[in-house]
C-alpha positions in Angstrom: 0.0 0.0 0.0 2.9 2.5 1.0 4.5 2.0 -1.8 1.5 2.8 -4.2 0.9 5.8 -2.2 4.8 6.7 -3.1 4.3 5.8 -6.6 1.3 8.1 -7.3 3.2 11.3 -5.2 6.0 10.8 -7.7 3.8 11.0 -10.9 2.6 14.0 -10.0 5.4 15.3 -8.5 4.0 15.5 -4.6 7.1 14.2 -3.2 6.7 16.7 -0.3 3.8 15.0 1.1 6.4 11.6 1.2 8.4 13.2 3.9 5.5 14.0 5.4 4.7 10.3 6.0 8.2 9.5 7.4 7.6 11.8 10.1 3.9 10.2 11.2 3.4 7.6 13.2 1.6 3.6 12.0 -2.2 4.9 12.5 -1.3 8.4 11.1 0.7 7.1 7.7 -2.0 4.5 7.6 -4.8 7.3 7.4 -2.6 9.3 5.0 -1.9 6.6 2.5 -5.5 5.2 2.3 -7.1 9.0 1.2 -3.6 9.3 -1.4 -5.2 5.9 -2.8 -8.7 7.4 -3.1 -8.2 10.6 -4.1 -8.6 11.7 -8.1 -4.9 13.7 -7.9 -4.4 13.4 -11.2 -7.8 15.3 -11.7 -6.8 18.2 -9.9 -3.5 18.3 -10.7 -4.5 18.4 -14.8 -7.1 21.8 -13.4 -3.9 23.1 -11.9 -2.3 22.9 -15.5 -5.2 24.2 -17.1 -5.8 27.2 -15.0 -5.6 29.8 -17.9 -8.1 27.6 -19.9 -11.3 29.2 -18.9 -14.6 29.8 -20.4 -14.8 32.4 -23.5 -18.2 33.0 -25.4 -15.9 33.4 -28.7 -18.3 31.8 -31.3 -20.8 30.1 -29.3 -24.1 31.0 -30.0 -26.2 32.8 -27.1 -30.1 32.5 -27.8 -32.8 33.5 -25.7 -34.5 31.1 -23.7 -38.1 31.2 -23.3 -40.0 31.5 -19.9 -43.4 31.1 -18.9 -44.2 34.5 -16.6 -47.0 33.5 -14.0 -49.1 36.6 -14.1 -49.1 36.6 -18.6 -50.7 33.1 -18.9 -55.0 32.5 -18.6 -56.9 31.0 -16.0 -57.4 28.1 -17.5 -53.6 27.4 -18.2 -53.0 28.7 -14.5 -55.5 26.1 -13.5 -54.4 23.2 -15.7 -50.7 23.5 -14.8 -51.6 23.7 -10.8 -53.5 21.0 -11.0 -51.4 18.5 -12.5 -48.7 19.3 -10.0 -51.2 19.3 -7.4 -51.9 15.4 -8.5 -47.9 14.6 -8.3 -47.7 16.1 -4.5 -50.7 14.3 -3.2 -49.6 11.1 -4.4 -46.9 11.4 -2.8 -44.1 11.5 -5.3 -42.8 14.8 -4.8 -39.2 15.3 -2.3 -37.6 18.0 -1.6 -33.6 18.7 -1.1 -32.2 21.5 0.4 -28.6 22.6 -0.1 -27.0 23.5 3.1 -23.3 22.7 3.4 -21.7 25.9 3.5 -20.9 27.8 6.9 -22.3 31.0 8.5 -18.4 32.8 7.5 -19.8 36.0 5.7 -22.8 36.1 8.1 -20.6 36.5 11.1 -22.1 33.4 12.5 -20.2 29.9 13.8 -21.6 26.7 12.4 -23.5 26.0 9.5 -25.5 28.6 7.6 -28.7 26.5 8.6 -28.5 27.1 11.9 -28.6 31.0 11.2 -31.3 33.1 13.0 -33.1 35.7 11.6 -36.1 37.8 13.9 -39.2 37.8 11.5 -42.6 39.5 12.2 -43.7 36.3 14.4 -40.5 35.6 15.9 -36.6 34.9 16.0 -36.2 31.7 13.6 -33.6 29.3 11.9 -33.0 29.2 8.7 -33.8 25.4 9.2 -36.9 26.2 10.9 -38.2 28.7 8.3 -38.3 25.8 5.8 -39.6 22.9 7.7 -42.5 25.1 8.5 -42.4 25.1 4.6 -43.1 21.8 4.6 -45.8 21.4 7.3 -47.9 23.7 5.4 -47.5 21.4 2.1 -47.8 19.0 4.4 -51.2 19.9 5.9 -52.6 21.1 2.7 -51.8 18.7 0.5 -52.1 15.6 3.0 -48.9 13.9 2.9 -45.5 14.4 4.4 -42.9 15.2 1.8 -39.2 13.3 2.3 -36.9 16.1 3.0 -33.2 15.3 2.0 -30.5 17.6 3.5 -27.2 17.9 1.6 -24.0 18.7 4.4 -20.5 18.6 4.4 -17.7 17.2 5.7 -17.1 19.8 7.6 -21.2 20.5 8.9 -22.6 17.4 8.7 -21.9 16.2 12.6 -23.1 19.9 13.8 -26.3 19.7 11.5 -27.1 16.3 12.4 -26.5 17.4 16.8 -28.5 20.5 15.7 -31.7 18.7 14.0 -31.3 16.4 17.2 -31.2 19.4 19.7 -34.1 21.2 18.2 -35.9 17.7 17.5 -36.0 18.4 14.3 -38.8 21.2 14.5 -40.9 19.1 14.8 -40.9 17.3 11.6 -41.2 13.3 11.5 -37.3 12.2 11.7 -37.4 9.5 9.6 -38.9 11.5 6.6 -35.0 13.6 7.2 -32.1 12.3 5.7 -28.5 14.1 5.5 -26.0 13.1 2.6 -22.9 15.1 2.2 -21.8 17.2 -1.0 -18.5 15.8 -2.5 -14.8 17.2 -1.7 -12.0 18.1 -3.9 -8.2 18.5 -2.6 -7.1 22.1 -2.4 -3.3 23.1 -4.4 -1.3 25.5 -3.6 -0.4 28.2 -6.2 2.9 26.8 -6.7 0.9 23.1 -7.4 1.7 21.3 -4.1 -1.1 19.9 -1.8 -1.3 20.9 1.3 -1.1 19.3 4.8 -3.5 20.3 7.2 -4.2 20.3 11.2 -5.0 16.1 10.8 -2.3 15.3 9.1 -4.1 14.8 5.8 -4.1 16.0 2.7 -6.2 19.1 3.0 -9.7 18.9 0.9 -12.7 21.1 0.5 -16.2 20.8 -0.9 -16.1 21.0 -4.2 -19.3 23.0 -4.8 -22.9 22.6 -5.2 -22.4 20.9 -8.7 -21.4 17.8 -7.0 -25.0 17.1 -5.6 -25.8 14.5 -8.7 -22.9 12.2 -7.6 -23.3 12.6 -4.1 -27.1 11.4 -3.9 -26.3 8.3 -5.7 -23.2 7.9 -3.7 -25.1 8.4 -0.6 -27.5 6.1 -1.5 -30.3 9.0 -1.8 -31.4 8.4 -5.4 -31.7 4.4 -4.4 -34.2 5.8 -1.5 -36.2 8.5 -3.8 -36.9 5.6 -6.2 -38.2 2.6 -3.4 -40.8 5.8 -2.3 -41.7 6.0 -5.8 -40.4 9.8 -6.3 -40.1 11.3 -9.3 -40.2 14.9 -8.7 -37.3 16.7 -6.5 -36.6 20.0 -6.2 -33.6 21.4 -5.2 -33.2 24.4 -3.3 -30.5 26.4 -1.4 -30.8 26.9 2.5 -30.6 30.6 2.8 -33.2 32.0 0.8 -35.8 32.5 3.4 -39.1 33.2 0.2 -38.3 30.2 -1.5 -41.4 28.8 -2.5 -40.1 24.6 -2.1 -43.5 22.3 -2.6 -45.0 24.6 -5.7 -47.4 22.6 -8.3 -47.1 25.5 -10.7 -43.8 24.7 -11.6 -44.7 20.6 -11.6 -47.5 21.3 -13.9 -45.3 23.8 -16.5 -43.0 21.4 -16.4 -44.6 18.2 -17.2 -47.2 20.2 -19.5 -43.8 21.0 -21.8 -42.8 17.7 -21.6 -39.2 18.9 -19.6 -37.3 16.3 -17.3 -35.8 19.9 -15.4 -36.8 23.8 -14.6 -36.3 26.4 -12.8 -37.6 29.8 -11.7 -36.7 33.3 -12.3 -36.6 36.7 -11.1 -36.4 39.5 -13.7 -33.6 41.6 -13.3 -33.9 44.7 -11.7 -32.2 46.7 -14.6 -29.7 45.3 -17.3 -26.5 45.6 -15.5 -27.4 43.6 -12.2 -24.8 41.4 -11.6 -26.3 37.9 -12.1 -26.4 35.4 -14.1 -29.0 35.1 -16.5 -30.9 31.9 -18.3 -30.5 31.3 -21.8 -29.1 29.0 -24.9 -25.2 28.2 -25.6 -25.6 26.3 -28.7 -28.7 25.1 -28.5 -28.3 24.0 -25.2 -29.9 25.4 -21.6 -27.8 27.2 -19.3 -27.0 30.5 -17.6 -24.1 32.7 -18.7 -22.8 35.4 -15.6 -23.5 39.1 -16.2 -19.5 39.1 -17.1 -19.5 37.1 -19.9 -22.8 38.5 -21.4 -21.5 40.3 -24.8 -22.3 44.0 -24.7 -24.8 44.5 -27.5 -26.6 41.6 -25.5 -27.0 43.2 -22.0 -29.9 45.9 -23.0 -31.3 44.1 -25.5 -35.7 44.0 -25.2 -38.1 41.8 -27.2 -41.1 42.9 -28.8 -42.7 43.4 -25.7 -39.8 45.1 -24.2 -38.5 42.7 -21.8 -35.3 41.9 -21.8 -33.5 39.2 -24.2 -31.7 38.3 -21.4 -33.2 38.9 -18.0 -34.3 36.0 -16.4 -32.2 35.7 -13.3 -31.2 32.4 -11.9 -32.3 32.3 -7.8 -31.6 28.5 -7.5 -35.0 27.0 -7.3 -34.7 24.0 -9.9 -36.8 21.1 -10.4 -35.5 17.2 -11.7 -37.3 14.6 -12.8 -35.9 11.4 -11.1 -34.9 10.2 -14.1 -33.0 13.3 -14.6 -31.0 13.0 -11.5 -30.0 9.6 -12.5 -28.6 10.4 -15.5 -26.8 13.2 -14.3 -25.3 11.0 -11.1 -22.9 9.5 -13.3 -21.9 13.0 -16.0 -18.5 14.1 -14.9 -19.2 18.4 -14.1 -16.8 21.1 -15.6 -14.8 22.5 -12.3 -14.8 26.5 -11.8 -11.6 27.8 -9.7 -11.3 30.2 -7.2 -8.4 31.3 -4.7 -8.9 31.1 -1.7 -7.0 31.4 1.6 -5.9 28.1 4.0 -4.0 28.0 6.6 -1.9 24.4 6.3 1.2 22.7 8.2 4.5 23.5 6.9 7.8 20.9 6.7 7.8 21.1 10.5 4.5 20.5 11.2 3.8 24.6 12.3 0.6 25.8 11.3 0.7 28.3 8.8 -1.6 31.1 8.3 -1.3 32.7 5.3 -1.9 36.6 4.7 -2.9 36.6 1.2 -4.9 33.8 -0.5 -2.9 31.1 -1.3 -4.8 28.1 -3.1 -6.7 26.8 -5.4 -10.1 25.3 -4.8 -11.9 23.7 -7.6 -15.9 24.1 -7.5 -18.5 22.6 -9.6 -21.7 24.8 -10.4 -25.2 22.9 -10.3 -26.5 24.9 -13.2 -23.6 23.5 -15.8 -25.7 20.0 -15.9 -28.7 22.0 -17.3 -26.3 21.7 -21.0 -27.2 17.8 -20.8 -30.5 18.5 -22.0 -31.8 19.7 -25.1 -34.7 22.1 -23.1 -35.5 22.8 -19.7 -38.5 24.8 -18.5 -38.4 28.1 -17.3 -41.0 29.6 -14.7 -40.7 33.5 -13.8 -41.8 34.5 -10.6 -42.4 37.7 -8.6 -38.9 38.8 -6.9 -40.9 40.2 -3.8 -42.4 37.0 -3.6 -39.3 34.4 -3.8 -36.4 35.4 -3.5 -34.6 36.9 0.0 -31.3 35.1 0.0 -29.1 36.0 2.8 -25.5 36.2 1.8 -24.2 39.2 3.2 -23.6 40.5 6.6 -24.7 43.8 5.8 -26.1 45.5 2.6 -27.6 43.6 -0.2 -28.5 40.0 0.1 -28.0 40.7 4.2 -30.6 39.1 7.0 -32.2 43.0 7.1 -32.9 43.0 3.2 -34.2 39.4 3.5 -36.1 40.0 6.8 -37.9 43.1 5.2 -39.5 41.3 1.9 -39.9 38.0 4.3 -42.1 40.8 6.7 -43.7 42.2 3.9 -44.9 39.2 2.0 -46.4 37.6 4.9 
């Protein structure tokens, strides 16, 4: 086994972390040696090469997409589309999955961003406690009790699992709740060297939200949505506290256009917000960032004078089952950012770098949406949906979210 381990740091020219094992003891090289065996380092050492490769419109072709805006369509289509996803819910094959493995960092807060509070109208509330109240109300109205599937992390899984416990869950039925943790990528150093850090391993990270599709089938979620007969999931982030997450509109559009995926919009709120927008890259779904959006693109209206390119992407997507599966085995393009991370140097001292100082390699949810030829697109009220809290202060910050969360109710 050691001598595997050796064989693949050599390769790819990791021979630092080989003194490293000299100096741990049995159990500690043991440790060390197994996660060198299962770890893709050739993946992220081929990113680290490619760094300057990233993504360039250049010829590809940006269409618009089209989207179905709840307050332009009849009664009857209102109606129709309701009612079909109204059938799905109350037969109980609808689930919902709720992306929470990031931390409280940018909030201020300690722990994961779940167990955030914010002090509504009615009350100081978690973030995890604004949407299992969510659910009761589907719950009560539609006569069933939804499976709720919780996506951690390595490093928030045990603290939202003692959380849940401590808070009994809010009172939701426990065995309808099950946590599965997102996927994790090792971090490199600018100079291309992994890292060591405080337990003597290699130091990873999650590697994004993209890295749900693999992780419910690793997990062993997609195996437990198909013995309860599920085939509607939607997927939704943790800290948007107006996210509408049981809504048989967007089952009805969906089906009614004959989609396996969707999503719902926001328009923006003028043609330079900074977001990333829905539309076609050759044909295909997906959602190009307000950066990459040619010019002569950015205040371009139809003939109703909406904009070409405004429907804004708040993460609130919709799968078909057999979606997911497919996608569960599609490798996803990584993104990079740099990032600071403390690590331990030759000695073993921690290190706590000033300036950022790695590499992490993130995969973006929305990038499977290319896998399909369509997806279907359902714009809703901004007002009504979408409060993320992201910042401490400011935009996006728990006052912003608290005052439309106020206001809607």
């Amino acid at each position: 086994m050691e001598e595997k381990a050796i064989e693949i740091l050599k390769k790819f020219n990791q021979e630092h972390i080989i003194d490293w094992m000299n100096k741990l003891n049995d159990e500690e090289k043991s440790k060390l040696i197994k996660q060198i065996e299962t770890l893709n380092i050739k993946q992220v050492i081929d990113l680290y090469n490619n760094l300057s490769k990233t993504f360039e419109i250049g010829n590809k072709k940006i269409e618009k997409i089209s989207a179905v805006d709840v307050d332009k369509i009849s009664k009857e289509e209102f109606d129709n589309y309701k009612n079909t996803g109204i059938d799905i819910i109350k037969s109980g094959k609808y689930a919902v999955v709720t992306m929470a493995g990031g931390q409280g960092t940018r909030l201020g807060h300690k722990g994961p961003k779940g167990t955030f509070k914010v002090d509504v109208k009615d009350g100081e509330k978690y973030l995890f406690q604004i949407i299992v109240e969510s659910l009761q109300k589907a719950n009560e109205k539609y006569g069933i009790v939804i499976p709720w599937y919780l996506m951690t992390s390595e490093e928030n899984n045990d603290q939202t699992l003692a959380f849940l416990e401590e808070h009994n869950y809010f009172g939701y039925p426990q065995e309808k709740v099950k946590l599965f943790k997102q996927g994790k990528a090792p971090l490199i150093s600018t100079e291309g060297k992994l890292l060591i850090g405080k337990d003597k391993l290699i130091k990873e990270a999650s590697d994004g939200n993209g890295s749900i599709y693999k992780s419910l089938k690793v997990d062993g979620m997609l195996e437990d949505m198909e013995n309860n007969n599920i085939e509607w999931i939607f997927v939704g982030g943790v800290d948007n506290i107006l996210l509408k997450i049981v809504d048989p509109l967007l089952v009805g559009i969906t089906i009614s256009q004959g989609n396996q995926i969707a999503s719902k919009s926001v328009i923006k709120t003028n043609p330079r917000e900074r977001a990333g927008v829905f539309c076609k890259i050759d044909g295909k779904p997906g959602i190009i960032e307000y950066s990459e959006l040619p010019e002569e693109m950015v205040e371009e209206v139809d003939e109703h004078g909406d904009l070409v390119f405004g429907d804004v992407n708040i993460l609130s997507h919709l799968y078909n089952i057999e979606a997911l599966e497919k996608l569960a085995d599609k490798e996803m393009p990584y993104h990079i950012a740099e990032k600071k991370s403390e690590y331990l140097d030759e000695n073993g001292n921690l290190v706590e770098p000033e300036n950022k100082n790695v590499y992490k390699f993130e995969a973006f949810i929305f990038d499977a949406f290319a896998n399909f030829d369509d997806m279907s697109i359902m714009r809703v009220k901004r007002e009504e949906e979408f409060a993320p809290i992201k910042n401490k202060e400011g935009n996006d910050s728990p006052e912003t979210a608290v005052k439309l969360y106020n206001a809607r109710d």
